[in-house]
gemmi code that builds the backbone of each chain (N, CA, C; Angstrom):
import gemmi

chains = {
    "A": [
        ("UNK", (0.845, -1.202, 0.000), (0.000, 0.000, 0.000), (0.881, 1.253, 0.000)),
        ("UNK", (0.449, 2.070, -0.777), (1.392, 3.248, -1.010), (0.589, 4.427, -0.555)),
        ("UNK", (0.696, 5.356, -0.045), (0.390, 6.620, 0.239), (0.447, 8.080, -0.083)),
        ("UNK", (-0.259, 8.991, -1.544), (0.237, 10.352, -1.377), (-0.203, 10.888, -0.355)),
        ("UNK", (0.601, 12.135, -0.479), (0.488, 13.201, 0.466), (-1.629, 13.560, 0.926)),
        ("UNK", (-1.840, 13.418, 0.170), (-3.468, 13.769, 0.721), (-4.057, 12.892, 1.237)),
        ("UNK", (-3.481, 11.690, 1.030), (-4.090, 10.268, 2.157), (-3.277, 10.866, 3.356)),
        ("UNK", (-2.256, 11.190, 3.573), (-1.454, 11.003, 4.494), (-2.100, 12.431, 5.522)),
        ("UNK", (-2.649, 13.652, 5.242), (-3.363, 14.616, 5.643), (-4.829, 14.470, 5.891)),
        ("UNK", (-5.362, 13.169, 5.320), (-6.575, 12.452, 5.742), (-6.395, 11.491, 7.047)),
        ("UNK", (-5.606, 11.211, 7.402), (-4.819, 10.260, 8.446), (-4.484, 11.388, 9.533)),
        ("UNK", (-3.402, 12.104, 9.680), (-3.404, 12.762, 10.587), (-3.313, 13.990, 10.629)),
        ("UNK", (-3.478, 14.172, 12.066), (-3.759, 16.089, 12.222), (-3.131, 17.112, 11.972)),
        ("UNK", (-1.905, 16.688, 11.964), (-0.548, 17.925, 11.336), (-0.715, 18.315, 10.093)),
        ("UNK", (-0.872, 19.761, 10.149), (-0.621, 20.711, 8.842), (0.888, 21.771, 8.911)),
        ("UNK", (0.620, 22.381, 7.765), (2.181, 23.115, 7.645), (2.217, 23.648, 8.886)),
        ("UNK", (3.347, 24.136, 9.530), (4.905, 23.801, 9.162), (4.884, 22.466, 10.067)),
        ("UNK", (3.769, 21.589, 10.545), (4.586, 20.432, 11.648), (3.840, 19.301, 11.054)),
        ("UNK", (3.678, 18.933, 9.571), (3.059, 18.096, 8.294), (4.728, 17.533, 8.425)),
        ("UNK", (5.516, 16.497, 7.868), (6.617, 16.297, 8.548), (6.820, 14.689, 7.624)),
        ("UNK", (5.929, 14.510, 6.746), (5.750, 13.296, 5.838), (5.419, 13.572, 4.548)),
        ("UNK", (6.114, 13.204, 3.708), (5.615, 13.851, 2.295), (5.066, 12.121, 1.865)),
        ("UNK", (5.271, 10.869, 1.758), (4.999, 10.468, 1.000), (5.252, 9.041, 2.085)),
        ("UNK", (4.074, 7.729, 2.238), (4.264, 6.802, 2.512), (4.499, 5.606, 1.251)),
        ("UNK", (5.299, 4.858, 1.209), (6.107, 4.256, 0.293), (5.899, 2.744, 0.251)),
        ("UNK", (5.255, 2.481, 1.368), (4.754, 0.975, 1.976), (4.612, 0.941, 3.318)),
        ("UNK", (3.247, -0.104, 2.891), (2.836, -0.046, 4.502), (2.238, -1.754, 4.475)),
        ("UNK", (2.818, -2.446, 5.491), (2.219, -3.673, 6.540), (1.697, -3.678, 7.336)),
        ("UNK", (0.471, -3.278, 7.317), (-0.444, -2.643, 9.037), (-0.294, -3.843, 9.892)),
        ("UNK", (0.169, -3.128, 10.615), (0.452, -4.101, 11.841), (2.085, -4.193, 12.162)),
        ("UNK", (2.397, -4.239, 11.035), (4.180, -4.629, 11.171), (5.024, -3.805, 10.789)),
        ("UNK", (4.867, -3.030, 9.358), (6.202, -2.223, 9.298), (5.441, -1.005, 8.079)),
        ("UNK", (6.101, -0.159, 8.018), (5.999, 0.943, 7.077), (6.932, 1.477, 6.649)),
        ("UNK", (7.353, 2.521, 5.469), (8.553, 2.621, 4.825), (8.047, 4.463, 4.061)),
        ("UNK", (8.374, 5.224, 4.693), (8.185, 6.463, 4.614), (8.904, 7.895, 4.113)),
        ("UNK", (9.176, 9.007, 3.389), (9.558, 9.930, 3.273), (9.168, 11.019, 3.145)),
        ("UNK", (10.493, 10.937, 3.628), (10.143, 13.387, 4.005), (11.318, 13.664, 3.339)),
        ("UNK", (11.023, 14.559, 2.443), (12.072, 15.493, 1.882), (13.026, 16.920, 2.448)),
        ("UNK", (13.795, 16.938, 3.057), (13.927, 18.418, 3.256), (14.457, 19.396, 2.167)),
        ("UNK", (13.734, 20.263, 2.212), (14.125, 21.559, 1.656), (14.663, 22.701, 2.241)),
        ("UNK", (15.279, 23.600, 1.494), (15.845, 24.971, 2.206), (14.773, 25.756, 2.481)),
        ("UNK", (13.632, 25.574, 1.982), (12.502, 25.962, 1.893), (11.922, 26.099, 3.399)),
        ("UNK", (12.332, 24.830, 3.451), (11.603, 24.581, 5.270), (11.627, 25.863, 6.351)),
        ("UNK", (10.859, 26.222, 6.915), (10.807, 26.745, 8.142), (11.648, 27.193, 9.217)),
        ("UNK", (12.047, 26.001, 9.160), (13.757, 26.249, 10.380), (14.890, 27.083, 9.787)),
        ("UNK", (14.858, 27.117, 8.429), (15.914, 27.481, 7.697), (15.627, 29.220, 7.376)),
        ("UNK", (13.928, 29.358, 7.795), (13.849, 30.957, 7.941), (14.888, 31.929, 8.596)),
        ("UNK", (15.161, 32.895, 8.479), (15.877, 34.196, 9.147), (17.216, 33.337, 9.559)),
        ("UNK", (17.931, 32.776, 8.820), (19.176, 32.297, 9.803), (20.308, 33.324, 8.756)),
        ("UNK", (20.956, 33.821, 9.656), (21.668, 35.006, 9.063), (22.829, 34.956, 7.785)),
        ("UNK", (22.804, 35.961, 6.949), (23.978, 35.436, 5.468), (25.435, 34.727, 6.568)),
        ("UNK", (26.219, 33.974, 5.455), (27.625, 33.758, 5.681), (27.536, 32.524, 6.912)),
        ("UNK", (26.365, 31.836, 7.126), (26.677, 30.717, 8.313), (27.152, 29.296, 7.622)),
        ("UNK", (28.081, 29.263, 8.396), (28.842, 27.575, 7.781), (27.540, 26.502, 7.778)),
        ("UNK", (28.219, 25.171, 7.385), (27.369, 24.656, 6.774), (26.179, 23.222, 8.026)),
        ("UNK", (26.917, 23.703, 9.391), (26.269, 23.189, 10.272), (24.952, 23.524, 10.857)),
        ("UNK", (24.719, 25.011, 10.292), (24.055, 26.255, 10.977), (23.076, 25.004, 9.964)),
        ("UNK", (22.704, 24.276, 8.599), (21.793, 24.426, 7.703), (21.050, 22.350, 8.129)),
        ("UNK", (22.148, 22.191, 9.262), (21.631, 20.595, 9.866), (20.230, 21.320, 10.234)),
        ("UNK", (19.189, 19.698, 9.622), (17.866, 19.802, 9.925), (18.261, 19.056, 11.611)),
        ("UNK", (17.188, 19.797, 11.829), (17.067, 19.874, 13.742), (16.764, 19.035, 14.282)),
        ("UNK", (17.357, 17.894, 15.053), (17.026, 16.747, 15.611), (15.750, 16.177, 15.742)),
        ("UNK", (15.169, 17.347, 16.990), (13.484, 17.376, 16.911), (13.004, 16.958, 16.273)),
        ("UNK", (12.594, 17.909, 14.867), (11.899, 17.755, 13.323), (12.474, 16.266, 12.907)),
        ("UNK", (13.296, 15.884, 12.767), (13.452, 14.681, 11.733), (12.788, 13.407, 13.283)),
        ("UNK", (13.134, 13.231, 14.864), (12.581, 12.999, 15.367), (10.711, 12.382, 15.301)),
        ("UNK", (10.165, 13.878, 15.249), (8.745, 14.002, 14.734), (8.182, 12.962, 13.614)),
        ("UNK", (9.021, 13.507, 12.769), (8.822, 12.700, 11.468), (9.118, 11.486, 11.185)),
        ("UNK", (9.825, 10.873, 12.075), (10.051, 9.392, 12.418), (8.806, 8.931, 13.170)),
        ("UNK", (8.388, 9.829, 14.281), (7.088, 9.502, 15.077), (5.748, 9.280, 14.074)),
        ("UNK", (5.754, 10.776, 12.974), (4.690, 10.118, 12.747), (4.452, 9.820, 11.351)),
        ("UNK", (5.748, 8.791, 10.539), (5.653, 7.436, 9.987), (5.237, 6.231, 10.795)),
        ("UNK", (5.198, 6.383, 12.496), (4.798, 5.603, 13.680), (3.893, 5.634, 13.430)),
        ("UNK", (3.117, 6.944, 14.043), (2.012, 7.250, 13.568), (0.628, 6.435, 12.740)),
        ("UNK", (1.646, 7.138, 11.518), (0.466, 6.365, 10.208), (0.482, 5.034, 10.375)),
        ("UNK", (1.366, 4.296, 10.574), (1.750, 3.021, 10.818), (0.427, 2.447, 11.749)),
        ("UNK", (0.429, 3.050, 12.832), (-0.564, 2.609, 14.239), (-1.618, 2.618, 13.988)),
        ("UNK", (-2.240, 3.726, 13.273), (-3.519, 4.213, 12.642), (-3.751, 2.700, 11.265)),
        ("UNK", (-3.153, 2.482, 10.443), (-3.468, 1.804, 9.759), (-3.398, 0.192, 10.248)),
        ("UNK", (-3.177, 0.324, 11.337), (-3.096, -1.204, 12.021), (-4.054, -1.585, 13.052)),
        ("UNK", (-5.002, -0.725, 12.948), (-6.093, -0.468, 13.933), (-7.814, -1.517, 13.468)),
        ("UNK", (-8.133, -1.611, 14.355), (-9.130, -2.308, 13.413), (-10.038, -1.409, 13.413)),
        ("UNK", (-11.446, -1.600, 12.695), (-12.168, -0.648, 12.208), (-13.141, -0.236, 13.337)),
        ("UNK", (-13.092, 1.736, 12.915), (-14.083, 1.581, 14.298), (-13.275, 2.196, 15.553)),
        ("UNK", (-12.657, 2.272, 15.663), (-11.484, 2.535, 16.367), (-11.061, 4.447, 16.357)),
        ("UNK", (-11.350, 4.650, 17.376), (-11.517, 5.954, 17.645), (-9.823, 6.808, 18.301)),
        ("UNK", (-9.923, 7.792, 17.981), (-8.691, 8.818, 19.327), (-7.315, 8.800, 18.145)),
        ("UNK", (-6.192, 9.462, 18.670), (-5.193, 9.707, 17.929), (-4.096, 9.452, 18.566)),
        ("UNK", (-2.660, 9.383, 17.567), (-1.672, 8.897, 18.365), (-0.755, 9.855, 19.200)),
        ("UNK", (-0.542, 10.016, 20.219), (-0.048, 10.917, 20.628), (1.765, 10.596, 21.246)),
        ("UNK", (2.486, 11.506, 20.872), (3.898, 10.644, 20.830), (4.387, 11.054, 22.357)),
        ("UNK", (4.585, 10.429, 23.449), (5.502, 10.561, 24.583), (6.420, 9.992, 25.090)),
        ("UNK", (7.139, 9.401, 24.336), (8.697, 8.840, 24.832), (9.536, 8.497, 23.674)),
        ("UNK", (10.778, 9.090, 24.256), (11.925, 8.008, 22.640), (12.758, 7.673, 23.548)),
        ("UNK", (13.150, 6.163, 23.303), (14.397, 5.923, 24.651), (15.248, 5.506, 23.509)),
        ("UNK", (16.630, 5.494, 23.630), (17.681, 4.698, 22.830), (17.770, 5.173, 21.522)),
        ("UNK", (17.672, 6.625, 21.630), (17.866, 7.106, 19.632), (19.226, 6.963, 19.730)),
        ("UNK", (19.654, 7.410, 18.344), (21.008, 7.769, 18.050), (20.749, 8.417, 17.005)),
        ("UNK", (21.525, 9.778, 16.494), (21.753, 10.301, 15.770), (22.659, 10.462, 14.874)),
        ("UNK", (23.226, 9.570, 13.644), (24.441, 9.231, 13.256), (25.222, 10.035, 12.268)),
        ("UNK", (23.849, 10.788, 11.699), (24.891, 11.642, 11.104), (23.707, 12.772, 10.541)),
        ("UNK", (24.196, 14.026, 10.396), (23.210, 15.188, 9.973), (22.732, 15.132, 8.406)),
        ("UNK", (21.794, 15.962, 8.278), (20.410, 15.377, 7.335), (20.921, 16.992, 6.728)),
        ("UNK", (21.026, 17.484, 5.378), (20.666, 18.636, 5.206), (19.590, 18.852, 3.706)),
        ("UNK", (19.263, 20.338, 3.343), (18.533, 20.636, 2.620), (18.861, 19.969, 1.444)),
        ("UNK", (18.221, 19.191, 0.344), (18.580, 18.385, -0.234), (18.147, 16.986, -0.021)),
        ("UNK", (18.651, 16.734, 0.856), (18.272, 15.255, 1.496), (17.138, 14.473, 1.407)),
        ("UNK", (16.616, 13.286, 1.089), (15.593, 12.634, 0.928), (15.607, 11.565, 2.472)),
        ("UNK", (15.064, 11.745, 3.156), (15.457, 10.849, 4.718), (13.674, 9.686, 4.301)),
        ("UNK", (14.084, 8.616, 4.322), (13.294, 7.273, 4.471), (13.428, 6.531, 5.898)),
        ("UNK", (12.541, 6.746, 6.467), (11.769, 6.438, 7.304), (11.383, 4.899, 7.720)),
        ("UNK", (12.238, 3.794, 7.894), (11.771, 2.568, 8.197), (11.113, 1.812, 9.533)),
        ("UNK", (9.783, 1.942, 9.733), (9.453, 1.912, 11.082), (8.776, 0.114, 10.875)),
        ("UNK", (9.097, -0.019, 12.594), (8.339, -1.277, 12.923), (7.107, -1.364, 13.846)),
        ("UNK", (6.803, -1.665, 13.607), (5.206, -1.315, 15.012), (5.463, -3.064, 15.764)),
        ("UNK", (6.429, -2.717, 16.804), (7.012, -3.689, 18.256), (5.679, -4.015, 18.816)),
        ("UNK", (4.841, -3.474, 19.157), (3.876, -3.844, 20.785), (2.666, -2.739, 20.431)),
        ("UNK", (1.537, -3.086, 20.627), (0.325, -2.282, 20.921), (-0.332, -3.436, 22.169)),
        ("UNK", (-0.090, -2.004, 23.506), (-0.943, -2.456, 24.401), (-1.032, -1.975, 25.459)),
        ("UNK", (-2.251, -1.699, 25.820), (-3.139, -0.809, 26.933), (-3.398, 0.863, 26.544)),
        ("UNK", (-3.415, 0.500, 25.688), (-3.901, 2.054, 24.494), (-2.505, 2.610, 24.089)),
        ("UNK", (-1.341, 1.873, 24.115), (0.535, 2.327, 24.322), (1.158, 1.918, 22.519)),
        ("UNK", (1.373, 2.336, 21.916), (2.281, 1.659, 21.310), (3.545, 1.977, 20.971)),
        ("UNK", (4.698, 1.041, 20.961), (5.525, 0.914, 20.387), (6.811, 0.429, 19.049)),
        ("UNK", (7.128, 1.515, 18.953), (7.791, 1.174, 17.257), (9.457, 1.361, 17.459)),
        ("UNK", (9.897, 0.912, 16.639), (11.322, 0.603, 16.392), (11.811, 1.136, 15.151)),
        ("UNK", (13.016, 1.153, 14.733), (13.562, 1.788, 13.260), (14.713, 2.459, 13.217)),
        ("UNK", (14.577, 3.046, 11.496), (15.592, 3.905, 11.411), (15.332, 4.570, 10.523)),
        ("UNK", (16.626, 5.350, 9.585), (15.788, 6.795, 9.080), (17.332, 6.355, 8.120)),
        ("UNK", (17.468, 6.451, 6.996), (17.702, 7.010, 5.808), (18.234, 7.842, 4.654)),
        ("UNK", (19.546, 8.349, 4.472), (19.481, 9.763, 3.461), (19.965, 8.376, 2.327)),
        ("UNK", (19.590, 7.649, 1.426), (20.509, 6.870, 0.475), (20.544, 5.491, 0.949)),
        ("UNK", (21.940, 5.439, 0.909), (22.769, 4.135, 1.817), (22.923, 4.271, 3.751)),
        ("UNK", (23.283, 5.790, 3.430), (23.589, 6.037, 4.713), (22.377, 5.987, 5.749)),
        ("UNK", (22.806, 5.534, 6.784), (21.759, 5.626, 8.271), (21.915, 7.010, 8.551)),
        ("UNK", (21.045, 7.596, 8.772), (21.132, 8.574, 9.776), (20.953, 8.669, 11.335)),
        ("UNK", (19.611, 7.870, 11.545), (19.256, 8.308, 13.182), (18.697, 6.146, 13.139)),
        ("UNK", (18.620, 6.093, 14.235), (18.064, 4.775, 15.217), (17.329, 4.928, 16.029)),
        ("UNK", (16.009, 4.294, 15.956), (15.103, 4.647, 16.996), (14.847, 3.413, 17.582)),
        ("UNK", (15.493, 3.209, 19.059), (14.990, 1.859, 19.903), (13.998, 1.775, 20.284)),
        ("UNK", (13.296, 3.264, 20.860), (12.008, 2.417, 21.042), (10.687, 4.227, 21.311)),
        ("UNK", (10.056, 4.350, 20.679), (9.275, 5.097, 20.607), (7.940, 4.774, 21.050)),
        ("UNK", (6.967, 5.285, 21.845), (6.284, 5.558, 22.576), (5.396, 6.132, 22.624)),
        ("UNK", (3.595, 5.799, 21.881), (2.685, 7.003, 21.604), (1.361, 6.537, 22.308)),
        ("UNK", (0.642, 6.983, 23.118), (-0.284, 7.054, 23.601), (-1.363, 7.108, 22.953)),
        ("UNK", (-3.072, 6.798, 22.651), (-3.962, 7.019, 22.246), (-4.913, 7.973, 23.272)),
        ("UNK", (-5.244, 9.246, 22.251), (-6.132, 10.497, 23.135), (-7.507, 10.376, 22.169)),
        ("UNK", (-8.443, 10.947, 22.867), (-9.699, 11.485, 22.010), (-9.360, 12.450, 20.628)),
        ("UNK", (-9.801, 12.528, 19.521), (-8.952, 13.055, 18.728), (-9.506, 14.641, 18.604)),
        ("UNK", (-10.934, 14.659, 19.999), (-10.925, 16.600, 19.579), (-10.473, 17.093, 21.137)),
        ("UNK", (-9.291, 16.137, 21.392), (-8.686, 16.453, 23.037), (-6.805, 17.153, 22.035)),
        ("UNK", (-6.747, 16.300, 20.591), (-5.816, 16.963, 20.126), (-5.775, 18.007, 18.492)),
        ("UNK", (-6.690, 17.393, 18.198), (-6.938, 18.390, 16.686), (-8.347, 19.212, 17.070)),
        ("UNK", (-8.206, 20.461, 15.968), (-9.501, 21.179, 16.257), (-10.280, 20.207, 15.074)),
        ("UNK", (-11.865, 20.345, 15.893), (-12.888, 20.073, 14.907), (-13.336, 20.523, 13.646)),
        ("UNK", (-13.330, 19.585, 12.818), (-13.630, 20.224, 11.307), (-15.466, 21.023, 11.465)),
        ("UNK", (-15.414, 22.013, 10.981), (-16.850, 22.752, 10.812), (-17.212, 22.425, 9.539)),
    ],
    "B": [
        ("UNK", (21.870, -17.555, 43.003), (20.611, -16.367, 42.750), (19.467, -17.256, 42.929)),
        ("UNK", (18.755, -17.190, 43.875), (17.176, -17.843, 43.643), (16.752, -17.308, 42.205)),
        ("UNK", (15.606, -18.060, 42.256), (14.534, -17.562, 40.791), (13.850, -16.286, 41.007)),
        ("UNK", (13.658, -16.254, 42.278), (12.694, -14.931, 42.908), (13.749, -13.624, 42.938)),
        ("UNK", (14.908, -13.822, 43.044), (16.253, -12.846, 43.311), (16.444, -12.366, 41.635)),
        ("UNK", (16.398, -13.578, 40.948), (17.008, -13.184, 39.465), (15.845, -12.728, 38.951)),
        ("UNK", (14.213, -12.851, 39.074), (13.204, -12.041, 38.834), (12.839, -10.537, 39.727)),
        ("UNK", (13.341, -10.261, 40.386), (13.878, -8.945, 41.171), (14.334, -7.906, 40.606)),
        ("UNK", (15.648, -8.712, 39.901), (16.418, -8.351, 39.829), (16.545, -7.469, 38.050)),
        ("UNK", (15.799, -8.107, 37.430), (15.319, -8.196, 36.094), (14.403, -7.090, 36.318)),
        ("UNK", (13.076, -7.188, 37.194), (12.284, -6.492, 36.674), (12.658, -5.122, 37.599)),
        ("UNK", (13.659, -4.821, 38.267), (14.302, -3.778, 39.241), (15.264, -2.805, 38.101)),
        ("UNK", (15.974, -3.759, 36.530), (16.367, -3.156, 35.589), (15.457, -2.890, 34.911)),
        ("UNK", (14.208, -3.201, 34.737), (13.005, -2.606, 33.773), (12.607, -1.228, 34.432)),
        ("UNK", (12.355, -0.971, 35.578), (11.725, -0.081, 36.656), (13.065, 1.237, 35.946)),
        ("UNK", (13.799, 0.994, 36.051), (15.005, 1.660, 36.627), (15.482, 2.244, 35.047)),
        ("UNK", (15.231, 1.549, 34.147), (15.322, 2.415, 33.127), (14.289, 3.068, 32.181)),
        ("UNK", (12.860, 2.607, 32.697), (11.794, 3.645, 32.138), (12.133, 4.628, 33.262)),
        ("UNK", (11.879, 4.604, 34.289), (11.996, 5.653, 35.633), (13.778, 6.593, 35.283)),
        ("UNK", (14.617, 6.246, 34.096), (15.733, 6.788, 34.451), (16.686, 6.832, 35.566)),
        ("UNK", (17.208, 6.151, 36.463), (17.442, 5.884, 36.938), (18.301, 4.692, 37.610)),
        ("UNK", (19.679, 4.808, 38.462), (20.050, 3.428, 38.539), (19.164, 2.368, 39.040)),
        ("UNK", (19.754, 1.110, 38.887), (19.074, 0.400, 39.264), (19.023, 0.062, 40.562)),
        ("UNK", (20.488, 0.636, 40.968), (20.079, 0.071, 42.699), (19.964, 1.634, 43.443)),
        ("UNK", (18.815, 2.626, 42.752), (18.317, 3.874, 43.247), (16.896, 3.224, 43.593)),
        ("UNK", (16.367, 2.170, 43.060), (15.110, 1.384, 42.933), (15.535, 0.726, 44.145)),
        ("UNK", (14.532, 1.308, 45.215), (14.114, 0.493, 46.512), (13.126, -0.216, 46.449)),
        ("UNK", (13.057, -1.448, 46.887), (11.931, -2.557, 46.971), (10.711, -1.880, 46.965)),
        ("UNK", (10.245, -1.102, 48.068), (9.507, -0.746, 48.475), (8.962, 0.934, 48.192)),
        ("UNK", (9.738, 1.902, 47.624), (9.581, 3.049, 47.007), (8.337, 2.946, 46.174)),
        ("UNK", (7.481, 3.880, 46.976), (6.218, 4.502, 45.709), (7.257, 5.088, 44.853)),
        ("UNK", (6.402, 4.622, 43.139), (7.226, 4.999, 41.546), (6.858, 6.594, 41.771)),
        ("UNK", (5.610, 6.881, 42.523), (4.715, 8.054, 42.571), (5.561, 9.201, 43.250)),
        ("UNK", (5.494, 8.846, 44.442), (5.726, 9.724, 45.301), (7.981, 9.757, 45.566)),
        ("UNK", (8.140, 8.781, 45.244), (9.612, 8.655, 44.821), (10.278, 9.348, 44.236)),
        ("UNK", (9.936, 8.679, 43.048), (10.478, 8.811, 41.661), (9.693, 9.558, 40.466)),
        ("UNK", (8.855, 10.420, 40.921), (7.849, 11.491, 40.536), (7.281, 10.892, 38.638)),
        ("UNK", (6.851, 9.039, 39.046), (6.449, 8.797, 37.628), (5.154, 8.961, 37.658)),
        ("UNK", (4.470, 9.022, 36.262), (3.185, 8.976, 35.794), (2.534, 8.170, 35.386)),
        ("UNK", (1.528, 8.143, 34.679), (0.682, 6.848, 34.190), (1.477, 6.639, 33.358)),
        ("UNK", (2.013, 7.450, 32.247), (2.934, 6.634, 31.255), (3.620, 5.974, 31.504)),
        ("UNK", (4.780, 6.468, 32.741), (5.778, 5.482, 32.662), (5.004, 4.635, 33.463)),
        ("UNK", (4.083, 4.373, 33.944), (3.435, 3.032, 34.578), (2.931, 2.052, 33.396)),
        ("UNK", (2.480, 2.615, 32.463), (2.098, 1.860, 30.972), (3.168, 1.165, 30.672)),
        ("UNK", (4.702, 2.294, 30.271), (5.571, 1.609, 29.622), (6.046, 0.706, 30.514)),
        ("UNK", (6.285, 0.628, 32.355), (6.698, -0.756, 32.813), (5.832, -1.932, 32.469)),
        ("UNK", (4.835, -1.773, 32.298), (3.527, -2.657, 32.067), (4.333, -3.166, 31.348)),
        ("UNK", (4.092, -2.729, 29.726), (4.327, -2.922, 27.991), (5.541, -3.311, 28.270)),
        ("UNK", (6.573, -3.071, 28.636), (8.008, -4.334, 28.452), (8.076, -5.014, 29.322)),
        ("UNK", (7.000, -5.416, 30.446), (6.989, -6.666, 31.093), (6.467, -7.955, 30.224)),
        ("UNK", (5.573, -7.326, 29.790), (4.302, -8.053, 29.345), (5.289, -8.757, 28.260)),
        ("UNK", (6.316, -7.913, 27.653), (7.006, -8.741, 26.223), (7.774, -9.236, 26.714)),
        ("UNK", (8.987, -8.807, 27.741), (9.642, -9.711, 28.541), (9.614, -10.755, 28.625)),
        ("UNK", (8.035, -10.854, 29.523), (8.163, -12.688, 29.946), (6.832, -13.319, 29.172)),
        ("UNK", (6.397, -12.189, 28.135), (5.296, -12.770, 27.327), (4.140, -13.174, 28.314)),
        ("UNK", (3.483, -12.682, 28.787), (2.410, -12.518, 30.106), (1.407, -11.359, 29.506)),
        ("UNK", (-0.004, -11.790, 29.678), (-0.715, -10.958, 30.346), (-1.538, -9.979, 31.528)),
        ("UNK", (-1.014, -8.942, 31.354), (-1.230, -8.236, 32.614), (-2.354, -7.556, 32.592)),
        ("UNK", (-3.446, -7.799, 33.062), (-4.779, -6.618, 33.211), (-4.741, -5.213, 33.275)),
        ("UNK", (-4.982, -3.860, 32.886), (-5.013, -2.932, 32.888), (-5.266, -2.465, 34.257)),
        ("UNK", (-6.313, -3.268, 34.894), (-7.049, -2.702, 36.299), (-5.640, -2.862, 37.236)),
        ("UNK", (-4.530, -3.579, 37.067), (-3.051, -4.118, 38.050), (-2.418, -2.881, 37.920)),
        ("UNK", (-2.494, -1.823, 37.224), (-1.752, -0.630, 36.703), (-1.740, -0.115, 38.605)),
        ("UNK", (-3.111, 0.178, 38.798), (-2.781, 0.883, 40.442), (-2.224, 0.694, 41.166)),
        ("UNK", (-1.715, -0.970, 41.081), (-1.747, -1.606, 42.298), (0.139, -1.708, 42.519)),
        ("UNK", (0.624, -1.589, 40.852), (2.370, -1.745, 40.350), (2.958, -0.221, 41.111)),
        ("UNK", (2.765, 0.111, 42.158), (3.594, 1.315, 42.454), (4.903, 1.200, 43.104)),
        ("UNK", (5.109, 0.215, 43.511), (6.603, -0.183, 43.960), (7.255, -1.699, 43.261)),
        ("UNK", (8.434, -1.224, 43.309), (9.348, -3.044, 42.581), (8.503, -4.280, 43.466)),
        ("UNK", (8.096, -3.928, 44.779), (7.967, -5.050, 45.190), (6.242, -5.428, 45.418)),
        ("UNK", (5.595, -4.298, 44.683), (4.343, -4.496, 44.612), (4.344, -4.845, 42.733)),
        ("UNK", (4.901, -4.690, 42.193), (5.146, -5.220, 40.902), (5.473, -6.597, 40.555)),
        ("UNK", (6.443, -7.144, 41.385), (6.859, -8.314, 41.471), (5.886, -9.206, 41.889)),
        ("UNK", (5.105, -9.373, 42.736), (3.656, -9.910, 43.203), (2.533, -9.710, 42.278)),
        ("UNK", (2.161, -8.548, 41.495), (1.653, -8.746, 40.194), (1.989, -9.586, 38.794)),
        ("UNK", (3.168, -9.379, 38.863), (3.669, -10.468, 37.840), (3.790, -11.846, 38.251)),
        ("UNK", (4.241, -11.865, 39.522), (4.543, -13.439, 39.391), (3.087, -13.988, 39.936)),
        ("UNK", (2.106, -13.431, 40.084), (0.886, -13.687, 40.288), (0.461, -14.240, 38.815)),
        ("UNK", (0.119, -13.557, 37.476), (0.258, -13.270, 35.884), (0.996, -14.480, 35.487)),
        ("UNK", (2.410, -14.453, 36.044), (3.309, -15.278, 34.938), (3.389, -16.663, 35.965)),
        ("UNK", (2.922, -16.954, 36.555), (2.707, -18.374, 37.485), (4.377, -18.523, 38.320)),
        ("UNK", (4.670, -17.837, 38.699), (5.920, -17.706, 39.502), (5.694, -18.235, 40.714)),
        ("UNK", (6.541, -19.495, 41.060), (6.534, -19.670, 42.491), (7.615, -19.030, 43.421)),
        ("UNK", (7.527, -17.836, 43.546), (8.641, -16.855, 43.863), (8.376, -16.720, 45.277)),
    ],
}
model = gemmi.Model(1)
for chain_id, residues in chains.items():
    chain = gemmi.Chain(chain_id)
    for i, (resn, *xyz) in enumerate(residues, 1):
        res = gemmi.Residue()
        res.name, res.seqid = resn, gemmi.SeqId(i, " ")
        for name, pos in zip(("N", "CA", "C"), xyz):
            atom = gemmi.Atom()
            atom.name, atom.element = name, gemmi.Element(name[0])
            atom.pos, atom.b_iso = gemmi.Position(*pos), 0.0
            res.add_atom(atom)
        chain.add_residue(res)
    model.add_chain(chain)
structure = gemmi.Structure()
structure.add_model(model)
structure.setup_entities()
């Protein structure tokens, strides 16, 4: 199962600037998903940062690529749900990342998540993240809660 | 090591690294609450890597009752048929 961008904004609540998934690439509900986000210079973070900064100043921000690992989790959890199935995923823990090497504008980062454990409304996913060949980040074990979903998105009118 | 010592001891390293914390900062008997200032989450996540640990089911309603290592340990080995 493949995913554009407007399935993926039908799925969850993030819009610009904290939308953080351009494109799901495959998905095993239940077991694994395979995801990308593109960064651009375009992006947000890369606003107002002053002329003449070396080329560290232009690393995408731990956080953000973080996020965007969560919610390839995310979509992942949601599509592994059975039907009927109410509330949203809400992300509260990362234990055991690693960050192996910086992501910049340019970069295509793929997203390989596992969905480990769903249980007592908890789930957990595993993975890693992508520019090519290279690894970038490791995620041991991520952590998202299920909420009511107008306790976290506003209601559509 | 008894069986009951090496299951202690195990689930005293589960406690101790959702809670952050060493493992021998984990007193038997320490409320997770009033201690170690945890929440329902980290009471979920000790749940969720017990449960895969020793492959056990644990009831949701046991969540209240897991507030110390050694009120945890009596939930599980209650769950996982431990003659501890």
């Amino acid at each position: 199962m493949r995913l554009g961008h407007g399935e993926l904004r039908a799925l969850l609540p993030h819009r610009y600037p904290m939308l953080l998934l351009d494109r799901v690439d495959s998905v095993e509900p239940g077991v694994s998903l395979e995801a990308v986000k593109a960064v651009t210079g375009c992006e947000p973070c890369y606003r107002g940062i002053a002329e003449g900064q070396g080329p560290d100043r232009y690393a995408y921000p731990a956080s953000l690529l973080i996020e965007s690992f969560g919610q390839g989790a995310a979509v992942l959890w949601l599509l592994s749900r059975g039907p009927g199935t109410t509330g949203l995923p809400m992300f509260t823990a990362a234990r055991d990342c690693a960050l192996l090497r910086p992501v910049y504008p340019g970069d295509v980062i793929r997203h390989r998540v596992r969905l480990e454990q769903v249980v007592h409304g908890a789930a957990f996913a595993t993975g890693s993240s992508w520019v090519g060949t290279d690894q970038v980040a490791e995620f041991g074990s991520m952590m998202a809660v299920v909420r009511p979903a107008d306790a976290v998105a506003e209601r559509k009118r | 090591m008894s069986e009951r010592d090496t299951h202690v001891a195990e689930l005293r390293e589960i406690v101790a690294e959702v809670l952050e914390l060493e493992p021998e900062e984990v007193a038997d008997t320490a409320d997770f609450v009033e201690e170690y200032e945890a929440d329902s989450l980290r009471a979920i996540e000790i749940l969720a890597r017990i449960e895969k640990k020793y492959k056990v089911e644990i009831p949701q309603a046991e969540l209240n009752e897991m507030r110390s290592l050694k009120a945890v340990h009596e939930v599980v080995a209650r769950h996982a048929g431990w003659q501890d």
